[in-house]
N, C-alpha and C positions, 0 to 999 in steps of 0.2 A: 466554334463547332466547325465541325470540317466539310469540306465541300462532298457530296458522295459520290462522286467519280476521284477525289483524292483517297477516300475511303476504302472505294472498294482498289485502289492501286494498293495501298496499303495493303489491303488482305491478300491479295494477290502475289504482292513481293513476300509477305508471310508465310505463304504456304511454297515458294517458291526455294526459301531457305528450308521450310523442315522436311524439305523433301530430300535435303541433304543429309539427313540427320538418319542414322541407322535404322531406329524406329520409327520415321516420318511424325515426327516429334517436335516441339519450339522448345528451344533450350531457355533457361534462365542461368547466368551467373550471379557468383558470388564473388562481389568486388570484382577485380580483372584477372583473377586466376582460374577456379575451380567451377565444373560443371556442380550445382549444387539440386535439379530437380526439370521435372517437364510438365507440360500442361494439355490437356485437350478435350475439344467440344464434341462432346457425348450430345445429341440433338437436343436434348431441353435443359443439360447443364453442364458447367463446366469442373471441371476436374482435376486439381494441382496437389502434386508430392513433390514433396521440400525434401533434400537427406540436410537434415543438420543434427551432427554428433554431437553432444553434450550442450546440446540445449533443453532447459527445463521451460513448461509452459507459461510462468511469471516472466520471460524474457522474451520472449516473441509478443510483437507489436502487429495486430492484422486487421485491417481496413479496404474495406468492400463498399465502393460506390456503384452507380447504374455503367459505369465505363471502364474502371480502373480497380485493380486488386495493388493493397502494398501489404510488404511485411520488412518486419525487421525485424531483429535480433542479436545480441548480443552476448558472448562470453569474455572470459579473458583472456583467451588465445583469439578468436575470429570473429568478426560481424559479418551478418548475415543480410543482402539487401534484394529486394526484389522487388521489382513496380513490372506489373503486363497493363498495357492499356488497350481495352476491345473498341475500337471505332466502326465496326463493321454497322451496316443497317439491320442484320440480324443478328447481332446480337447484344442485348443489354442485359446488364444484370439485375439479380432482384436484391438486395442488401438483407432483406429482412428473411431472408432464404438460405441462408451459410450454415454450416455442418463444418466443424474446422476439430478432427483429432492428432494427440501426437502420444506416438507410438516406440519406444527405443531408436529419439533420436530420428523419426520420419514423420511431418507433417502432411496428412492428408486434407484438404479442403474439397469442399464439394460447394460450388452456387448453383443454385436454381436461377435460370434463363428468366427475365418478366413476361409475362404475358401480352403476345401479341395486340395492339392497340388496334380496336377494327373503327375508332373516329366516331363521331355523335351525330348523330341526327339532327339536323336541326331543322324546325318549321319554319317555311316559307311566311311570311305576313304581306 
């Protein structure tokens, strides 16, 4: 686990690149060439559209933990790869919270953020 002052550098050099980005946007590639989708934190969820053309839903691979989103995908012209990993303090994800459609060729995912941790109580003895 990361230190949270490496974390939040991290978020910080993030939002530093998608400010460069037309639509203040993070880019995801596909392998080293093609822009293939973007992503972004809607306050209690996150948000990612994939463009992959002639992919059917049997070939997309998508795995959603508390920190990391992958997908993969494969035809037989192109594969498809994508890993974002959220290390931020605010933000984790819920796995059990994903909404994932694909549409003519565009992957929409939605995760639901988990719920703020407010710590236990514990009695004094």
């Amino acid at each position: 686990m990361k230190h949270p002052l490496e974390a939040l550098l991290d978020d910080w050099m993030e939002m530093m690149n998608a400010m460069q980005h037309p639509r203040m946007r993070n880019n995801m590639q596909m392998g080293e060439h093609s822009h293939i989708g973007d992503w972004e934190d809607r306050n209690g969820e996150i948000a990612i559209t994939v463009d992959m053309p002639g992919v059917q839903k049997k070939d997309i691979e998508l795995t959603v933990d508390k920190h990391m989103v992958k997908m993969t995908a494969k035809t037989e012209d192109r594969d498809y790869s994508f890993d974002k990993e959220f290390n931020s303090l605010t933000t984790t994800l819920n796995p059990d919270k994903v909404v994932a459609k694909l549409n003519n060729g565009v992957l929409d995912v939605t995760i639901q953020k988990a719920e703020e941790h407010k710590g236990k109580k514990i009695a004094i003895k």
